[in-house]
KEVOVEX-87553 format. One record per atom (N, C-alpha, C, CB): x, y, z. Coordinates in pm, whole numbers, padded with zeros to 5 digits, always signed. Atoms other than C-alpha are relative to their C-alpha. Glycine has a CB too. Example, Ala and Ser with C-alpha at 12.3 -4.5 7.8 and 13.67 -1.06 7.14 Angstrom:
# KEVOVEX-87553
+00089-00119+00000;+01230-00450+00780;+00090+00120+00000;-00099+00003+00125;-00082-00119-00006;+01367-00106+00714;-00077+00109+00073;+00041+00046-00142;
//
This chain:
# KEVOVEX-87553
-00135+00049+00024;+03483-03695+08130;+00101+00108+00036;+00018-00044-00146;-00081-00092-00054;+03796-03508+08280;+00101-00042-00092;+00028+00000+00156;-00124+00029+00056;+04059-03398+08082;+00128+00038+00040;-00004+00034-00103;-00103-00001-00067;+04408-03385+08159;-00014+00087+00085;+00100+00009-00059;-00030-00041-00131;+04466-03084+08344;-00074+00000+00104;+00033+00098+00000;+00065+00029-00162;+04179-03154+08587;-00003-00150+00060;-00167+00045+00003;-00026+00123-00068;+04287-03497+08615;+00091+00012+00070;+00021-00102-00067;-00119-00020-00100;+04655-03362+08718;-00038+00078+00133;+00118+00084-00073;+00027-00123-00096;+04459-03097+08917;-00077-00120+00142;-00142+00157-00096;+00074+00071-00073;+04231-03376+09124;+00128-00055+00025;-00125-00077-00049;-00122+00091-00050;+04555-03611+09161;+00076+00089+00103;+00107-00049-00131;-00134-00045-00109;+04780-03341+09328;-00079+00053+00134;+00117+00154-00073;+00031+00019-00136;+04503-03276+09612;-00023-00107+00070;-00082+00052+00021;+00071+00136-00111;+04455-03619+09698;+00168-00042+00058;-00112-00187-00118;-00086+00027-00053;+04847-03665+09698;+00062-00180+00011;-00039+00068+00104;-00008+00170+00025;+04864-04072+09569;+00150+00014-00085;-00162-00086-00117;-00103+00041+00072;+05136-04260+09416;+00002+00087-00136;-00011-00152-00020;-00023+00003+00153;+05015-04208+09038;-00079+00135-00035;-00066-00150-00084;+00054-00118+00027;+04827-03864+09092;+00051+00038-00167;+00052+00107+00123;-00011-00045+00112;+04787-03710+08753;+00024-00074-00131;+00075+00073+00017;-00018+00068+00115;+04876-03998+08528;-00128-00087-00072;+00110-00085+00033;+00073+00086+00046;+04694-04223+08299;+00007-00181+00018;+00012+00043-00117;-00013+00141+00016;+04663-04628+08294;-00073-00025-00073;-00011-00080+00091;+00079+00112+00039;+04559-04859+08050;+00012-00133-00002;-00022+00012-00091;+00018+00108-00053;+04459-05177+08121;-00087-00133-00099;-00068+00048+00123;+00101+00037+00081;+04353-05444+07874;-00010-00099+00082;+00012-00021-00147;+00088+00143-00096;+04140-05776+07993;-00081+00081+00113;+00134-00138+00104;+00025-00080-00098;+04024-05511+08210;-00147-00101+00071;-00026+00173-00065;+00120+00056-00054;+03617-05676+08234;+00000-00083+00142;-00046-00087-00104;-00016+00086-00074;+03764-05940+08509;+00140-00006+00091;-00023-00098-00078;-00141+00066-00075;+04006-06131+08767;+00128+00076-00023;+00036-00154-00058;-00128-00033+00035;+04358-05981+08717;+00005+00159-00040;+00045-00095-00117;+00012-00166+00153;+04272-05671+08438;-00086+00080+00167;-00193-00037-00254;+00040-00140-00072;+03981-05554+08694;+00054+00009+00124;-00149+00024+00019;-00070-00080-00157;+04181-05573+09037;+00110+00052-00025;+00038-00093+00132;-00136-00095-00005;+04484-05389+08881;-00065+00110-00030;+00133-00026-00105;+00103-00183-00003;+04227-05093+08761;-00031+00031+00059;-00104+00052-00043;+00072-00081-00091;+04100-05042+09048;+00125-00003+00130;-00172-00074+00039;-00119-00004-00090;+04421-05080+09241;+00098+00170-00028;+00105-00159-00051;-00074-00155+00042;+04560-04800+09014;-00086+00085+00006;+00062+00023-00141;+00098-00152-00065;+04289-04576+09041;-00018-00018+00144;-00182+00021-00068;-00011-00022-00088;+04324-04605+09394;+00122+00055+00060;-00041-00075+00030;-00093-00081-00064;+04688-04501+09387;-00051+00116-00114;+00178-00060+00010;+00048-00087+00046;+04526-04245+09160;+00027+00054-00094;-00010+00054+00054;-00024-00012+00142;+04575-04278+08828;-00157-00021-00072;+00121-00121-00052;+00083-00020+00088;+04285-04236+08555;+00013-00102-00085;+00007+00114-00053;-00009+00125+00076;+04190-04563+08400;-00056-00002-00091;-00029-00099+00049;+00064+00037+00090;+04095-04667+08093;+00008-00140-00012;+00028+00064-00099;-00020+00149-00024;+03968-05031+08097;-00060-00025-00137;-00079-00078+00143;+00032+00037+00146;+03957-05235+07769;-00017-00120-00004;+00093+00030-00101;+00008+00176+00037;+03829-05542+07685;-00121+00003-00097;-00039-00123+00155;+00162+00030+00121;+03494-05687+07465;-00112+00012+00067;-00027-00166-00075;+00123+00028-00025;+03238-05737+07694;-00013+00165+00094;-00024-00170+00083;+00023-00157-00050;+03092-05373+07773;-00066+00000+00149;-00113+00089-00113;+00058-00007-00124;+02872-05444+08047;+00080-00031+00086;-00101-00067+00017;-00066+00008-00144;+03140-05600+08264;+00117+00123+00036;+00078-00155+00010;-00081-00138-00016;+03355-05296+08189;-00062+00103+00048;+00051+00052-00116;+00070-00139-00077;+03085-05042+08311;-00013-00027+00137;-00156+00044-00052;+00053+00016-00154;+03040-05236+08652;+00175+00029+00036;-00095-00194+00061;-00117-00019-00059;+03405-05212+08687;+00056+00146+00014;+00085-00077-00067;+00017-00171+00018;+03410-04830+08597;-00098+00064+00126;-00089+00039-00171;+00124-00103-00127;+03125-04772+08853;+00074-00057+00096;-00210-00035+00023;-00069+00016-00104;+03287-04958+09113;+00182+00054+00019;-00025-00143+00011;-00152-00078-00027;+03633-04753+09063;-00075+00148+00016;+00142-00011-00158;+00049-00142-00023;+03409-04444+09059;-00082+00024+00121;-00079+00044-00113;+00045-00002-00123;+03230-04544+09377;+00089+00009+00094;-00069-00091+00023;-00085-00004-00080;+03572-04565+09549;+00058+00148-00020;+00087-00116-00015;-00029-00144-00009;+03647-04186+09444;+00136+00001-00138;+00061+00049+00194;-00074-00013+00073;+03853-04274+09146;-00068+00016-00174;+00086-00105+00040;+00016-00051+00155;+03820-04197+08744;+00025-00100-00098;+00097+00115-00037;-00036+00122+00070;+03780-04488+08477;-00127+00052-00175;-00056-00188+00134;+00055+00029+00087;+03698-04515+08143;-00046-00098-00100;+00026+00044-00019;+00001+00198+00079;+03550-04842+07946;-00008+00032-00218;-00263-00130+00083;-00044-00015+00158;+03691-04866+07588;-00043-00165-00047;+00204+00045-00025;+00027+00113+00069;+03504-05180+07418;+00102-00010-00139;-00159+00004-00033;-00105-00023+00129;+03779-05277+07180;-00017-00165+00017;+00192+00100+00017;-00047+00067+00010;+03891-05602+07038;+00148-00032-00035;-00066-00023-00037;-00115-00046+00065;+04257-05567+07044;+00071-00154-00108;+00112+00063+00143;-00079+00082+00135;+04350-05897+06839;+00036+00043-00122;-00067-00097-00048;-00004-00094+00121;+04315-05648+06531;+00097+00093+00029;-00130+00071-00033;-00126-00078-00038;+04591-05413+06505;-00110+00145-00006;+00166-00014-00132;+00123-00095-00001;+04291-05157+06408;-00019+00048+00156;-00146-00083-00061;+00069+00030-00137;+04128-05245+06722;+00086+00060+00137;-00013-00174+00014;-00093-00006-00081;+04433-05208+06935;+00033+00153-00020;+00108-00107-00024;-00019-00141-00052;+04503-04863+06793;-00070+00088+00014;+00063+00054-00047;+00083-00056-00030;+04205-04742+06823;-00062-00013+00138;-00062-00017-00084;+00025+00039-00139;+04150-04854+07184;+00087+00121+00062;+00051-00166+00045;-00128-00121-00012;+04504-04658+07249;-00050+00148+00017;+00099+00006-00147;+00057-00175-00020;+04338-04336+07124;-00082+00045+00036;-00019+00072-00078;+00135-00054-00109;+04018-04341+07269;+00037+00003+00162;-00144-00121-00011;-00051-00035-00126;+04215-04349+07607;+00061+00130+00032;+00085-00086+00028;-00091-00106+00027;+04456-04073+07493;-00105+00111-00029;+00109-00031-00123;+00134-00126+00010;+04150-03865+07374;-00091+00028+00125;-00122-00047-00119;+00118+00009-00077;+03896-03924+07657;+00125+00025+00182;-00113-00201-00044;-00100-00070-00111;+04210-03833+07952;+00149+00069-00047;+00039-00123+00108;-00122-00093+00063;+04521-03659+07720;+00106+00005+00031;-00008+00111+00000;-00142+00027-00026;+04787-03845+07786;-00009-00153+00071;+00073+00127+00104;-00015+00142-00035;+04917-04210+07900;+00112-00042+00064;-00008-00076-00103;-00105+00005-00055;+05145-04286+08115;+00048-00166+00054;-00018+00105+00102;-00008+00098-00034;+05120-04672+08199;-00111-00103-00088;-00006+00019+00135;+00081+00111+00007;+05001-04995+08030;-00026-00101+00042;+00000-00030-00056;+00000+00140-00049;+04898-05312+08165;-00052-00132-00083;-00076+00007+00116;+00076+00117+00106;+04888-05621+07881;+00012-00089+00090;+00067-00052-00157;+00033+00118-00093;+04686-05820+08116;-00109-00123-00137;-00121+00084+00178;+00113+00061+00105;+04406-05973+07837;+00066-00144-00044;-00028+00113-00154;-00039+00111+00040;+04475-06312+07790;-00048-00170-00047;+00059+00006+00073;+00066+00154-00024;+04369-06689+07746;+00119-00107+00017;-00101-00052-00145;-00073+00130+00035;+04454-07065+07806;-00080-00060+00030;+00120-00044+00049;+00089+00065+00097;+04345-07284+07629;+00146-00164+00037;-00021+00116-00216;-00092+00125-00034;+04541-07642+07739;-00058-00137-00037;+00029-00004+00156;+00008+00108+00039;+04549-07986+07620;+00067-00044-00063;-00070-00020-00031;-00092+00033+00124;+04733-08248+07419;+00057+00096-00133;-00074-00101-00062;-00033-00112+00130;+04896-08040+07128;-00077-00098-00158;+00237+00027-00020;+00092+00062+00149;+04762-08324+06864;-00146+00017+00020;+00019-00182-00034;+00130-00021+00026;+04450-08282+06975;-00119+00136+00020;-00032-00095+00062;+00025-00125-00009;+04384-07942+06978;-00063+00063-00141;+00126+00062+00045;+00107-00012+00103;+04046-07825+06789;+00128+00122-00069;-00199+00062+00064;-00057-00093+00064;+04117-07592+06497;-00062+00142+00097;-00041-00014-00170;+00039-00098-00029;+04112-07236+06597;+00037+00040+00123;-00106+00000-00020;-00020+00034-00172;+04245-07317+06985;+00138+00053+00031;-00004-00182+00047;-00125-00083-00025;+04614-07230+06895;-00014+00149-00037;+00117-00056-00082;-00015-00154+00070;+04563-06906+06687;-00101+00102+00099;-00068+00001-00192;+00083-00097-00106;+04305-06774+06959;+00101+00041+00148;-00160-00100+00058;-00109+00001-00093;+04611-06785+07217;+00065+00067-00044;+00062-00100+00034;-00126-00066+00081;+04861-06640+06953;-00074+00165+00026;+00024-00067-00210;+00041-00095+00047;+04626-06371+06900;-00051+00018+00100;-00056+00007-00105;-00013-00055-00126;+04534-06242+07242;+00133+00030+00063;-00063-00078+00078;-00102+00030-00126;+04836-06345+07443;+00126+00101-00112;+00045-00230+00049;-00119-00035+00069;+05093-06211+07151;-00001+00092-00075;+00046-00082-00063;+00003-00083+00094;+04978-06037+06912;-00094+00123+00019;-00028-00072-00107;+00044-00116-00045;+04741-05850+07099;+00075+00110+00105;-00108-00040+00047;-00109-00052-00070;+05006-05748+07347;+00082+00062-00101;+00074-00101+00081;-00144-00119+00086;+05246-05586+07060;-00088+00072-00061;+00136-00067-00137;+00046-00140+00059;+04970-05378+06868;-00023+00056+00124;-00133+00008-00105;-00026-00114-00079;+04887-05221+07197;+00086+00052+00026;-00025+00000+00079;-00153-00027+00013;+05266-05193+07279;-00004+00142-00087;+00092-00139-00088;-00007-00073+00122;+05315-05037+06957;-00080+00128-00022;-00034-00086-00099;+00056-00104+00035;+05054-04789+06951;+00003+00097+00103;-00117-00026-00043;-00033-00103-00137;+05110-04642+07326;+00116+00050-00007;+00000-00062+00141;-00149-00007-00060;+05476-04611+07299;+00028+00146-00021;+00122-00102-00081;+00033-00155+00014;+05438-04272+07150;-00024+00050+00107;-00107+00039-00079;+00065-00058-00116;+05226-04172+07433;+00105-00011+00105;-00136-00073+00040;-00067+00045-00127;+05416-04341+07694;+00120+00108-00038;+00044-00188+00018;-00176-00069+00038;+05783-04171+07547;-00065+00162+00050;+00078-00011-00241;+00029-00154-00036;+05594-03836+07568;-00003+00059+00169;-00153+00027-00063;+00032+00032-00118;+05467-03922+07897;+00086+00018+00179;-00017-00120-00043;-00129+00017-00081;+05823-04016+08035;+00035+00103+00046;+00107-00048-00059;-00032-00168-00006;+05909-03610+07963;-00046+00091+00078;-00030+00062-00100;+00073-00071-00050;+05693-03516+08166;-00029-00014+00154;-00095-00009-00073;+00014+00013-00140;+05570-03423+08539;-00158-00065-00023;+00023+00158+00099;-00077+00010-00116;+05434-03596+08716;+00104-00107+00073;-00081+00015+00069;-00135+00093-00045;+05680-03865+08725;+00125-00011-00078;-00035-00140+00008;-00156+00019+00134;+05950-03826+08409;-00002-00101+00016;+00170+00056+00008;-00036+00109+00029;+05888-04206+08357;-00117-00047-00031;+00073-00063+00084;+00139-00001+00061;+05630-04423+08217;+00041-00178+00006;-00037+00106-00182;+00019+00167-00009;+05553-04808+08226;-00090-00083-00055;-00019-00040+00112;+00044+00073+00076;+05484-05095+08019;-00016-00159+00134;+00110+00003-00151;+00012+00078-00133;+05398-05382+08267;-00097-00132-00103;-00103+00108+00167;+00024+00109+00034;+05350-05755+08050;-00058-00092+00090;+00093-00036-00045;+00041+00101-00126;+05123-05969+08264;+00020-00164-00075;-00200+00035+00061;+00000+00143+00064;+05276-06325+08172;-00030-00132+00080;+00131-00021-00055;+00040+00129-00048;+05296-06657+08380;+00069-00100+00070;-00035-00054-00085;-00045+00101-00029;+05420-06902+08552;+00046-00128-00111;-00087-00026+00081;+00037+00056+00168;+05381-07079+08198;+00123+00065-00034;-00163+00061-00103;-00139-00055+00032;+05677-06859+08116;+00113-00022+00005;+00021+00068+00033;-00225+00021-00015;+05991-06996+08265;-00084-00144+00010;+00162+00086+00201;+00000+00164+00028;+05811-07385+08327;-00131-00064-00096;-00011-00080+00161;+00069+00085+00147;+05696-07600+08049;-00051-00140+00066;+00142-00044-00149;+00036+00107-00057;+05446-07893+08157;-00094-00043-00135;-00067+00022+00154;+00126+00050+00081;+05224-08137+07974;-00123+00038-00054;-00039-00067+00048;+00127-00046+00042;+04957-08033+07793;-00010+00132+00020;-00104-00062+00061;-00030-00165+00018;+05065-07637+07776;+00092+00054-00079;+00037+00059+00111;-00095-00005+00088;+05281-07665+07488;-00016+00140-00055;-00008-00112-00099;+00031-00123+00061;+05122-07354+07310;+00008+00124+00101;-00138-00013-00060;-00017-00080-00157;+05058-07186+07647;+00093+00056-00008;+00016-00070+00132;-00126-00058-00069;+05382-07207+07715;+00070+00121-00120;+00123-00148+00039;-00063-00024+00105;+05512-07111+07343;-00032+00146+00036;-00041-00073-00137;+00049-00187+00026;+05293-06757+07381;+00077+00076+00164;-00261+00030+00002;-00040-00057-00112;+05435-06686+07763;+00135+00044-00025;-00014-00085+00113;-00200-00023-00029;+05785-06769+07725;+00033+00083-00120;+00125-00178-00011;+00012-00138+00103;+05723-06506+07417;+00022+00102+00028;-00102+00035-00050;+00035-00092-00051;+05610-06281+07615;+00126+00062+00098;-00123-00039+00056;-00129-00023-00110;+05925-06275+07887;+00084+00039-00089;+00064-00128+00094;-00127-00066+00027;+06165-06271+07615;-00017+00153-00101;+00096-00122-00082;+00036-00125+00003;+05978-05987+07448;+00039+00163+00064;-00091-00030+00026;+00006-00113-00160;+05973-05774+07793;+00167+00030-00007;-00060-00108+00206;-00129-00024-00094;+06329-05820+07856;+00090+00066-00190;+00087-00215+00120;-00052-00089+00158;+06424-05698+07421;-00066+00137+00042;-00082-00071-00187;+00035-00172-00002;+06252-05389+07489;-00049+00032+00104;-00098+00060-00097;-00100-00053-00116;+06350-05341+07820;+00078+00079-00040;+00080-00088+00065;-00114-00038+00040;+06682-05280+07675;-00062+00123-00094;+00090-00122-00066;+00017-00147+00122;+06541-05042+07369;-00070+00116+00098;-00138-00039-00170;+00031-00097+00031;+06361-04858+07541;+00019+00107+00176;-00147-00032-00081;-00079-00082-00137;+06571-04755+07873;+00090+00101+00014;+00071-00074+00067;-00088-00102-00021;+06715-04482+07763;-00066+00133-00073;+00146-00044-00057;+00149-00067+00032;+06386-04314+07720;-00061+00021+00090;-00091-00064-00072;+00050+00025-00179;+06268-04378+08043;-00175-00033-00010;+00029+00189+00123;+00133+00082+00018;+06005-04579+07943;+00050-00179+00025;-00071+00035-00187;-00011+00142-00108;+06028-04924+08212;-00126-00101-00044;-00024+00051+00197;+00054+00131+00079;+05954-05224+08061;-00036-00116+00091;+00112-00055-00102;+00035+00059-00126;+05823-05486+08347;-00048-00160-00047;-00128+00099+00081;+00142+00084+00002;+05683-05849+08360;-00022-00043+00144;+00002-00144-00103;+00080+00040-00134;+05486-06017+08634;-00037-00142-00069;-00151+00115+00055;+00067+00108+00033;+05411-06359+08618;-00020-00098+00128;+00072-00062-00115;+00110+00044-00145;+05147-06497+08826;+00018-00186+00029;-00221+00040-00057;+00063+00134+00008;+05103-06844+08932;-00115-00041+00009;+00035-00062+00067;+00139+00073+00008;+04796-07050+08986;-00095+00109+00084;+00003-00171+00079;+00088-00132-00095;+04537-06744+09032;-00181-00033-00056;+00072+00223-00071;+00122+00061-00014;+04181-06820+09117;-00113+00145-00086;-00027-00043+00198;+00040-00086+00087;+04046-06643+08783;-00117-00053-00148;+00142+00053-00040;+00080+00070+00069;+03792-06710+08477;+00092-00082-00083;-00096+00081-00071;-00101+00095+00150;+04082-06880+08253;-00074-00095+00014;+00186-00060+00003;+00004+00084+00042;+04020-07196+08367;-00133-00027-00065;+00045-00064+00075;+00132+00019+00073;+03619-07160+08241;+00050+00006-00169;-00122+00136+00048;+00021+00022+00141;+03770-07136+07894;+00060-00107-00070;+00035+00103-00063;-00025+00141+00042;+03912-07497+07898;-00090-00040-00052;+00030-00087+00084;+00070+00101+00070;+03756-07729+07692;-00066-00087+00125;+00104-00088-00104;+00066+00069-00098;+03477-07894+07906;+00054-00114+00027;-00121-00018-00025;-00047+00144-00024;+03593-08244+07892;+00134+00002+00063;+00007-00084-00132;-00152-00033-00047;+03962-08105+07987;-00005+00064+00199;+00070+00161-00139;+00004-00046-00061;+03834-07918+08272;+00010-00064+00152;-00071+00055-00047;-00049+00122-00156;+03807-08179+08568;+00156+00012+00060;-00001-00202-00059;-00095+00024-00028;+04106-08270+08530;+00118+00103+00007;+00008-00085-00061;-00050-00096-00016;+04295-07945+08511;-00042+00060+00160;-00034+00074-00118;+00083-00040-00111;+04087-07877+08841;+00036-00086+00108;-00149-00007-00028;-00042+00100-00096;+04169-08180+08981;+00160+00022+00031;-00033-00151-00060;-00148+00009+00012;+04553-08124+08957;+00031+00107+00076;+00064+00005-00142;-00008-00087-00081;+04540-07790+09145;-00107+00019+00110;+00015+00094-00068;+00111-00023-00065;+04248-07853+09352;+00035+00030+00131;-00088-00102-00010;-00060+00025-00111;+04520-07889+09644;+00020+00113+00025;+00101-00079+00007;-00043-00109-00020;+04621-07528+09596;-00095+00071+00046;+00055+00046-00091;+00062-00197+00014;+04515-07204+09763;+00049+00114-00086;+00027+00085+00136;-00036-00055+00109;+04519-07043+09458;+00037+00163+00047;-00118-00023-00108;+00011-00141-00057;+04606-06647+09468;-00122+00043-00057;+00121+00102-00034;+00081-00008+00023;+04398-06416+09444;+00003+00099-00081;-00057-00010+00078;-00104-00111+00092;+04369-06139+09147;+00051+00133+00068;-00084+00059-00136;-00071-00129-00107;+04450-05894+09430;+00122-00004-00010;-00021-00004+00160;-00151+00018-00011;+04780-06026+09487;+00091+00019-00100;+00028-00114+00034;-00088-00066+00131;+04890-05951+09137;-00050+00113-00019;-00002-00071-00141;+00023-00133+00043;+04698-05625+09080;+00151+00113+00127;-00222+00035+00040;-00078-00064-00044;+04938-05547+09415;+00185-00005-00036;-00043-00024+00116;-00133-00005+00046;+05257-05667+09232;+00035+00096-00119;+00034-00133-00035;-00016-00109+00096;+05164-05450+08966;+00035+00165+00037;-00126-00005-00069;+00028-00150-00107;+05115-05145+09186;+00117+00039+00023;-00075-00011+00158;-00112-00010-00084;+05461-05222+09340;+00099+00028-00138;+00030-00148+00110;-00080-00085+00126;+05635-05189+08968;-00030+00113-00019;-00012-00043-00129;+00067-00151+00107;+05407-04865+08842;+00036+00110+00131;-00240-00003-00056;-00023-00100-00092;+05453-04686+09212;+00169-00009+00045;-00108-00023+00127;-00188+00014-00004;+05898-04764+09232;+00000+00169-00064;+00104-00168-00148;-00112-00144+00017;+06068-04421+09254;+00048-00003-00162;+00172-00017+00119;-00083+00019+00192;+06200-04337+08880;+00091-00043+00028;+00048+00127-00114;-00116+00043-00027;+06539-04405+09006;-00010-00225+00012;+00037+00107+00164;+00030+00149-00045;+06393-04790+09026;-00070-00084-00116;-00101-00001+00135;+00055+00065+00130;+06293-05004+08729;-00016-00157+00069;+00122+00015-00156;+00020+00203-00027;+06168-05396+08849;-00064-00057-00123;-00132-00061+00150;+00023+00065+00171;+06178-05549+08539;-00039-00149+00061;+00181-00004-00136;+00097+00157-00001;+06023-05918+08675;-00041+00013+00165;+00117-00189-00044;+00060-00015-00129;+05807-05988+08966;-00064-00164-00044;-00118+00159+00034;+00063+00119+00039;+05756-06379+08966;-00127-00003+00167;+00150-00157-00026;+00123+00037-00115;+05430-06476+09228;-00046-00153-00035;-00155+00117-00015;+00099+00110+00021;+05333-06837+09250;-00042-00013+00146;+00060-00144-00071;+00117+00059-00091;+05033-06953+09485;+00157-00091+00149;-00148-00167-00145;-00104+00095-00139;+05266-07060+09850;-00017-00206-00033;-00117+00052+00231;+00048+00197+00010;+05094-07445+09785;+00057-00027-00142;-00219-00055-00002;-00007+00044+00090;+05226-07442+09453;+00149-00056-00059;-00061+00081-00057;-00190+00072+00017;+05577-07644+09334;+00017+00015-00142;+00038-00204+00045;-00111-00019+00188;+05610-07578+08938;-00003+00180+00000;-00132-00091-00223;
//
């Protein structure tokens, strides 16, 4: 494991965007989480990837370490505020310092709102919302410190929300409730925390060809499938590179939203 100063020391001979900094990345195991980790450890930042399932976090760690970059896999469950700040510090301990987060970790979960099993809303709340503010919350420290410092005097919070965010459709009532959360979240502490120089960001993807839709309800799933089947969905590349394009902006440059929907797609 490398700690800071031979992480800053490896970053300033390779000469990348994010040389010397840290990223963390939750949802990391998959689609979205693992092509922005390995996007940022390719502009050459030191990842720490977080999610539950360990094994898909070590293949994603070896394949950022086969490309010549530095990752670490933090099995956490951040729905727990525990969980979340203890994820935080095993990043901060295991590279000594943090300079960027990415609350990618998410679900949806869609269907009628009356008929929505027990347990279907509060598993949405609690990923999409509540796991996004204890991480928040427990980096910001880091990040503020972060800002002070070379090698960029700035630091970034980067909300991965949705298309779900600004339009409201049938059968995404909750969906929508936790996205359009999430935007007006981003854009409140935006404001708090810009005069810190800690850049507050969202991104919201459209129809991206990722595991969500496997966690529809089987019987729901057709037809969710059927309704975009027309689209060339994106791909999680295309958002790991919208992310890239917020975390690598000159300090002088803050892009606080980055909307992306699929070219075939009209909501």
């Amino acid at each position: 494991m490398l700690g800071a100063t031979s992480i800053q020391e490896k970053g300033a001979a390779m000469g990348k965007a994010l040389d010397g900094t840290v990223a963390l990345v939750t949802g990391a195991s998959s689609g979205i989480g693992a092509a922005t980790a390995r996007r940022l450890a390719r502009e050459g930042a030191a990842v720490a990837l977080v999610a539950r399932r360990g094994d898909r976090l070590a293949e994603v760690a070896r394949a950022i370490e086969a490309e010549g970059g530095t990752a670490s896999a933090v099995v956490a469950d951040i729905t727990g505020r525990a969980g979340a700040t203890d994820a935080v510090e095993r990043a901060v301990a295991a590279f000594g310092r943090l300079d960027t987060v990415v609350n990618n970790a998410g679900a949806m979960l869609v269907g009628p709102f009356a008929d929505a099993p027990d347990g279907e809303w509060e598993r949405m709340v609690d990923i999409n919302v509540l796991g996004l503010l204890y991480v928040t919350k427990a980096a910001l420290p880091h990040l503020v410190e972060a800002a002070g410092q070379e090698p960029r005097r700035t630091a970034d919070v980067v909300n991965i929300s949705s298309s779900a965010g600004r339009v409201a459709r049938p059968g995404t009532a909750v969906y929508n409730l936790t996205k359009f959360g999430v935007n007006g979240f981003t854009e409140a502490l935006r404001q708090e925390l810009q005069p810190l120089r800690v850049r507050v960001s969202v991104v919201e993807p459209g129809n991206v060809d990722t595991e969500l839709v496997s966690h529809i309800r089987e019987e729901l799933r057709a037809g969710v499938e059927a309704q975009t089947g027309a689209i060339e969905r994106l791909r999680p590349e295309d958002i790991a590179d919208a992310v890239a394009y917020v975390v690598t902006s000159a300090r002088r440059v803050a892009v606080n939203e980055v909307f992306v929907r699929a070219a075939d797609q009209s909501w």
